[in-house]
C-alpha positions as CSV (number, residue, x, y, z in Angstrom):
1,X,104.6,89.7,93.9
2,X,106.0,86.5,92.7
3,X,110.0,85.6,92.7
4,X,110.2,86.1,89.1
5,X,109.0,89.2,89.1
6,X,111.3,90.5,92.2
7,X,114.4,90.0,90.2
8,X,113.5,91.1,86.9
9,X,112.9,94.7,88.7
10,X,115.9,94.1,90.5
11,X,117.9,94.0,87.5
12,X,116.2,96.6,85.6
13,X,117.4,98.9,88.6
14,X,120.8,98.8,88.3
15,X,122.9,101.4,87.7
16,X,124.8,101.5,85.0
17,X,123.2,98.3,83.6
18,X,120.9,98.9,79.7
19,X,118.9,96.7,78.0
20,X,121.8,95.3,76.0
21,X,123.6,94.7,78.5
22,X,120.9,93.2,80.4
23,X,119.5,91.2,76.8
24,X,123.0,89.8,77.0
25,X,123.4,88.5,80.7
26,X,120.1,87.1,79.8
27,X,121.3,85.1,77.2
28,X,124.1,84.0,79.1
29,X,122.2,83.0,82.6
30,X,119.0,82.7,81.2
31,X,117.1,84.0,84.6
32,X,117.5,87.5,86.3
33,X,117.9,85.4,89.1
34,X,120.7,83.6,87.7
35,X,122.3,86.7,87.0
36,X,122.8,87.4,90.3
37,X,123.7,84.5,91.5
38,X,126.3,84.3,89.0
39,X,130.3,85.1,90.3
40,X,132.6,87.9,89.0
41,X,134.5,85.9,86.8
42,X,131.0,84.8,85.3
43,X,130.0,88.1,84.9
44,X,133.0,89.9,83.8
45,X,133.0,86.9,80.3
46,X,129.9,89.2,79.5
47,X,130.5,91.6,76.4
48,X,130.3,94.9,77.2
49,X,129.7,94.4,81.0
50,X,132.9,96.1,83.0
51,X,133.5,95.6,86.7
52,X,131.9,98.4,88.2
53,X,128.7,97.1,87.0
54,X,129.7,93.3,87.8
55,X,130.0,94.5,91.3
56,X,126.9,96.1,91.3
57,X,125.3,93.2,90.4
58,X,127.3,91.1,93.2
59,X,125.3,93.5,95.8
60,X,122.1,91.7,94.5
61,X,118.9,93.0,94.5
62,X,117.6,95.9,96.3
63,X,115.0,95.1,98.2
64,X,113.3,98.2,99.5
65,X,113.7,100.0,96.0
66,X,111.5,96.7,94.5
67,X,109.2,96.9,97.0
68,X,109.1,100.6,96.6
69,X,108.6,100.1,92.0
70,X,105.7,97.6,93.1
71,X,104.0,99.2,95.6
72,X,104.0,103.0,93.0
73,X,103.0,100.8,90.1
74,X,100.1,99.1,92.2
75,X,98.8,102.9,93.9
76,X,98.5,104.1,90.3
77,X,96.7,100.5,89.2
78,X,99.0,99.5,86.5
79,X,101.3,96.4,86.2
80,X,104.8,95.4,85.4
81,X,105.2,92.9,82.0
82,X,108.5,91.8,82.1
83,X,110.2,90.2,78.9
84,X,109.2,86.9,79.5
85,X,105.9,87.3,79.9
86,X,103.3,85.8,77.4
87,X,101.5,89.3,77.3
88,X,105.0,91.5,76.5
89,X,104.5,92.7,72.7
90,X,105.9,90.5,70.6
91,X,107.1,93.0,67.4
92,X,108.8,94.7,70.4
93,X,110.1,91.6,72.2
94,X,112.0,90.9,68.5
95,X,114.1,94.4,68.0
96,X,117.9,94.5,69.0
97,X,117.1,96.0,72.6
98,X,113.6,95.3,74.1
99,X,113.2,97.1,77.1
100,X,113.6,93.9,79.7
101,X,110.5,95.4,81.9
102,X,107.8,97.4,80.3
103,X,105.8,99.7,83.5
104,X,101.9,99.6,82.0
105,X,98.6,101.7,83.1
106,X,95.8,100.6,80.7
107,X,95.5,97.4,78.6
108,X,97.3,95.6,75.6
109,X,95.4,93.3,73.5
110,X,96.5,90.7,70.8
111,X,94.8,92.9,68.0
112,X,97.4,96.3,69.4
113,X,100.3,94.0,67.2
114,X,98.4,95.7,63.9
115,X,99.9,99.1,64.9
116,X,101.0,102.0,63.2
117,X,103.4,105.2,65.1
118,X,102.8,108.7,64.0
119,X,104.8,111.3,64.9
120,X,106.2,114.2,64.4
121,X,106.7,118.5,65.1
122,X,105.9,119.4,68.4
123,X,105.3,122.9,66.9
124,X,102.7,122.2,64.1
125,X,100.7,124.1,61.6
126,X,96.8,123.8,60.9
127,X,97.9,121.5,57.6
128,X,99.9,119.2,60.0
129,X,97.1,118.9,62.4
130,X,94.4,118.7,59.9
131,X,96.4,115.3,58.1
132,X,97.4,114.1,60.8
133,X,93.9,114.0,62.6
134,X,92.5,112.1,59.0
135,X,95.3,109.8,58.7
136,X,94.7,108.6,62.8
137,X,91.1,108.7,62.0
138,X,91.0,106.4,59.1
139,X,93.4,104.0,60.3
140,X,92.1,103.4,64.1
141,X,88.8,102.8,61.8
142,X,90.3,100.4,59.7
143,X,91.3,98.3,63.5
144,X,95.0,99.9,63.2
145,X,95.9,100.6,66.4
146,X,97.9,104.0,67.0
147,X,101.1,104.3,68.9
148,X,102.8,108.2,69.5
149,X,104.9,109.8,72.5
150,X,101.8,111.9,73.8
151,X,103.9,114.6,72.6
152,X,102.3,118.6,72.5
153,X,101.8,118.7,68.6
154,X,101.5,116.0,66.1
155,X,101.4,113.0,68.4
156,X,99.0,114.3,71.0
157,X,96.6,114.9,67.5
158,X,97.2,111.3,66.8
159,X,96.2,109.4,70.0
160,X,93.1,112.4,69.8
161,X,92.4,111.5,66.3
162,X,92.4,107.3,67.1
163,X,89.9,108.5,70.0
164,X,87.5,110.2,68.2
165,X,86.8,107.5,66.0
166,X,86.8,105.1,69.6
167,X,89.4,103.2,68.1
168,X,93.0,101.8,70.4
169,X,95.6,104.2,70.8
170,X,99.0,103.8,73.0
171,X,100.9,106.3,74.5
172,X,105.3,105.7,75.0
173,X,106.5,108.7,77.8
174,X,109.9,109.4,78.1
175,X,109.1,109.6,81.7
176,X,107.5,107.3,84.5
177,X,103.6,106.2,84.5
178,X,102.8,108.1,86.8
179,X,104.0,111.4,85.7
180,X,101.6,113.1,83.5
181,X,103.9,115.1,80.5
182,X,103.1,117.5,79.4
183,X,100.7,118.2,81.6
184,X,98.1,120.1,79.7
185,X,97.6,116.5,78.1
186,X,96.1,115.1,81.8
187,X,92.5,114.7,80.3
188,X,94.1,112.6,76.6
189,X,96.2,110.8,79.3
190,X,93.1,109.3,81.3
191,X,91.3,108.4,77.6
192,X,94.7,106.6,76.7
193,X,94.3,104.5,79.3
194,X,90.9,103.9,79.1
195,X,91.1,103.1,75.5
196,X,94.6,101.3,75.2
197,X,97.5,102.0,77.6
198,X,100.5,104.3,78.2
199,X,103.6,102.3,78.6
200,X,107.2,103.1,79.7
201,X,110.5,101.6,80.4
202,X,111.8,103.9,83.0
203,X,111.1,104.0,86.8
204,X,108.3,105.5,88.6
205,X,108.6,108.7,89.4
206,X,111.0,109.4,86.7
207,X,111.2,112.8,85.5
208,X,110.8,113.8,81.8
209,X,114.1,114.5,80.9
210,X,116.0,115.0,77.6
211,X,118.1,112.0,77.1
212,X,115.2,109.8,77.8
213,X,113.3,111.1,74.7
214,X,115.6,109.6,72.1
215,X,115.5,106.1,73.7
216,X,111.7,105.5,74.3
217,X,111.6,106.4,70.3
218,X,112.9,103.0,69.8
219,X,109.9,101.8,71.8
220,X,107.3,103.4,69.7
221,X,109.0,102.4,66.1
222,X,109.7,98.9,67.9
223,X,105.6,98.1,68.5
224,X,104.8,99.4,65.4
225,X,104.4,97.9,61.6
226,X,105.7,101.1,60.4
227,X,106.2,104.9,61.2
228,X,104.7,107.5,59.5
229,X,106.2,111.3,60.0
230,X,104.1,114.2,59.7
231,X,106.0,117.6,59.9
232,X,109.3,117.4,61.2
233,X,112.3,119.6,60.5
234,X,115.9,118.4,60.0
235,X,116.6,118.5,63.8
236,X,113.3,117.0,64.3
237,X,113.3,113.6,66.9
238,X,110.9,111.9,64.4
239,X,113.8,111.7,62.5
240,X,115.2,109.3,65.1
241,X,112.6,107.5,65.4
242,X,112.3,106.8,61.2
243,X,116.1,105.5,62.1
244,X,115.0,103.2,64.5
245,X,112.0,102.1,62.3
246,X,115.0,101.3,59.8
247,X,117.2,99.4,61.9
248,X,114.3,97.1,63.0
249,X,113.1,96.3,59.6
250,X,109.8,98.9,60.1
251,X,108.3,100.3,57.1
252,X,108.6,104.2,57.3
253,X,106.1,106.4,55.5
254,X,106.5,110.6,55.4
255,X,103.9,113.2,54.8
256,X,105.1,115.8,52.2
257,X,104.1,119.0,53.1
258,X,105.2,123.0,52.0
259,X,108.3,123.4,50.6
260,X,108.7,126.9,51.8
261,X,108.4,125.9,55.3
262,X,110.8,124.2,57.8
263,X,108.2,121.4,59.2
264,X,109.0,120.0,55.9
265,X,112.5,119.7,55.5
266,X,112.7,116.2,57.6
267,X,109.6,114.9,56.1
268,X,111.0,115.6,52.3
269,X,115.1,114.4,53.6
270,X,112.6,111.1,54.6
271,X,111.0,110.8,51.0
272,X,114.4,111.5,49.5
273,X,116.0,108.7,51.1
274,X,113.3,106.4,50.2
275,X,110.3,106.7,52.5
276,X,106.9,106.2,50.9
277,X,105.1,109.5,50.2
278,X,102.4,109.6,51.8
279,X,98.7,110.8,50.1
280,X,96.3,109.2,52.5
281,X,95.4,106.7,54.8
282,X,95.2,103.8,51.7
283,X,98.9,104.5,51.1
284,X,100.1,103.2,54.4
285,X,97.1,99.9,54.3
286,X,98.3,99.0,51.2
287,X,101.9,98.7,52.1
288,X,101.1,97.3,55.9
289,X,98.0,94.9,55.5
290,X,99.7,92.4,52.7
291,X,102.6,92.5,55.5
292,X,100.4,91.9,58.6
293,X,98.6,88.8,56.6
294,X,102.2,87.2,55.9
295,X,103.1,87.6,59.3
296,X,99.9,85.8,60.9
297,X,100.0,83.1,58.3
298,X,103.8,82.4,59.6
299,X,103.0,82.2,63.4
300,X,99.4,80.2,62.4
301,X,102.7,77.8,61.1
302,X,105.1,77.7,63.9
303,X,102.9,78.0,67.1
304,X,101.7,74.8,69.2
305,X,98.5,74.0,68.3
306,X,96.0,72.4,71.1
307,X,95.5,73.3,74.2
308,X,95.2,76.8,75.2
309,X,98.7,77.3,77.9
310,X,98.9,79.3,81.2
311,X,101.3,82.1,81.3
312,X,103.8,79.4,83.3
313,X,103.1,76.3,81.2
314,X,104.5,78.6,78.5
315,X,107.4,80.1,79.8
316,X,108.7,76.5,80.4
317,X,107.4,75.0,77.2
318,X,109.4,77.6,75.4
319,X,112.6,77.0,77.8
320,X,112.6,73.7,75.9
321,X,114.0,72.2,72.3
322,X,114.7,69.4,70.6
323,X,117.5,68.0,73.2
324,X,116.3,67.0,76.5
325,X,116.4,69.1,79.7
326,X,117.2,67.7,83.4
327,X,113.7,69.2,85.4
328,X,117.0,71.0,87.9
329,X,118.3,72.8,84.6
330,X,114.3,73.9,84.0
331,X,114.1,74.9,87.8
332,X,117.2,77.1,88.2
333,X,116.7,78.5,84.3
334,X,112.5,79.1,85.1
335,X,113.0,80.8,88.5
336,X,110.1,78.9,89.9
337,X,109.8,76.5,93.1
338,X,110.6,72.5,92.1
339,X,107.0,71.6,92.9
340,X,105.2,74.0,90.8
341,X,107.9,73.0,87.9
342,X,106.7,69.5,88.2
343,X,102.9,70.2,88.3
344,X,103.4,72.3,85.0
345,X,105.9,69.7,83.6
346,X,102.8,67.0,84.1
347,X,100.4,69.7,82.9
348,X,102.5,69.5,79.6
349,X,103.1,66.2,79.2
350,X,99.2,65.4,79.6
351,X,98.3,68.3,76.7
352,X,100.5,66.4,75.0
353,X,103.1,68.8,74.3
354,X,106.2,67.3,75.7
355,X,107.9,64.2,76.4
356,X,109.6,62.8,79.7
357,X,113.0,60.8,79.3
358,X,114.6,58.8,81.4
359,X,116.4,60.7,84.3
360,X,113.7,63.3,84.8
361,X,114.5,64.8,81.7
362,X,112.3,66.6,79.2
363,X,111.9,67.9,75.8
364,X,109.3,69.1,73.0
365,X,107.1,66.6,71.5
366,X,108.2,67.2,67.8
């Protein structure tokens, strides 16, 4: 377990304390480490944060309740990506509140960012099924990977349809990583994670309750390109999800479907505000690969070019700007002990990606 990665759980674990709240103290201290190093006044200048949770904080981290996170999310052989870290999904890492720790059985890869959620009626009919099975199908074939909530109905028909074809599929629970909901899905839960990964943001151990449903939906809309709903009534929590999709900019696609029967009234509300009907599989590719192209050809712009970095070269590279930094600023605000800041400060400077000032102080090489 490395320092970092103590406090980042140790932040995610108090009560009271969200991932906006968390994105802002963040944003404020920089570290999680900071954060509780930081004094009630400090904290309590924080939007949103009152003093209950301040003093919370001031308790600092716990250290048997860490220990306890690690040593679940080790038994079950997954891993903890925290926000900082190179591999966390970057489409998800960009939405208003990224989880700050992601809990992960299976594997992400760089191609899982050309993703598409469907969801949709937990009670479905043989149409639903039958579309969305064709729509999964077609897109896992086309390299789209498939994200859904392992739901029973529509969603546990998409990560089966993305399967079949042995395409990615990944798998948001409103529960911990190690719980297995529902649990008729045990079998699809193993393939998940053989082929892709199921990912949460709440604690081991965490049961599947009702309030947590709602938030992970932001999750799923927030790794996707866009959401496409297949059956889903007016009380349906697809619905939230297209909301979500919304808010972060996602495109947001609906499957028409009977008009005599309830399963469509949420799919058709969707198409009458303005989500694109959906006909097939080319419907959604047409909309999302011109998108996906404009998106690589933008970070092909911005990102460093040269040498490949470590996972630590690049969480200091990226601490960095224009202005120069004192190496005790990059210390505190990296987390990491002063000699393994200077060997990757050296490690920079020789790729030729930054530039020592006088005073020990650093910046990018522009």
């Amino acid at each position: 377990m490395t320092r970092d990665l103590f406090y980042w759980v140790g932040l995610s674990l108090i009560p009271g304390l969200g991932s906006v709240l968390i994105k802002r103290l963040l944003d404020q201290f920089r570290t999680p480490e900071a954060v509780f190093q930081a004094s009630l006044k400090e904290l309590l200048k924080v939007e949103g944060l009152n003093e209950k949770v301040a003093n919370e904080i001031l308790k600092g981290p716990s250290e048997e309740r860490i220990h306890r996170e690690l040593s679940f999310i080790e038994e079950v052989g997954g891993k903890i990506i925290t926000l900082n870290d190179e591999n966390y999904p970057r489409r998800l890492r960009e939405i208003y509140d990224p989880p700050p720790i992601l809990y992960m059985r299976g594997e992400l890869k760089k191609e899982d960012e050309l993703a598409v959620a469907i969801v949709g009626s937990r009670k479905t009919s043989p149409y639903g099924r039958w579309v969305t099975e064709k729509i999964s199908q077609e897109l896992a074939s086309h390299g789209v990977t498939i994200i859904s909530g392992m739901a029973r109905g529509i969603d546990s028909v998409a990560h089966l349809g993305a399967l079949s074809v042995e395409g990615r599929t990944i798998a948001v629970l409103g529960c911990g990583v190690d719980r297995i909901y529902p649990s008729e899905n045990r079998v699809l839960f193993k393939r998940i994670i053989d082929h892709g990964a199921v990912l949460s943001e709440f604690p081991m151990g965490s049961p599947p309750e009702g309030s947590h449903f709602p938030k992970r939906n932001r999750i799923i809309s927030g790794l996707s390109i866009g959401v496409v709903v297949v059956e889903a009534s007016e009380e349906s929590g697809s619905l939230i999800t297209a909301h979500y999709a919304l808010e972060q900019g996602r495109e947001v696609f609906a499957v028409p479907g009977n008009i005599g029967a309830k399963g469509s009234r949420g799919t058709h509300l969707l198409i009458r505000q303005g989500a694109k009907l959906v006909e097939s599989s080319e419907d959604i590719l047409e909309e999302i690969l011109p998108q996906w192209k404009r998106e690589k050809e933008r970070r092909e712009e911005v990102e460093p070019s040269g040498p490949e970095l470590t996972q630590e070269e690049r969480q200091i590279y990226e601490q960095m700007g224009e202005n120069p930094l004192h190496i005790d600023t990059i210390i505190r605000e990296s987390g990491l002990d002063p000699g393994k800041v200077s060997s990757l400060l050296l490690n920079l400077e020789l790729k030729g990606l930054i530039i020592q000032w006088p005073g020990k102080c650093f910046s990018k090489k522009m």
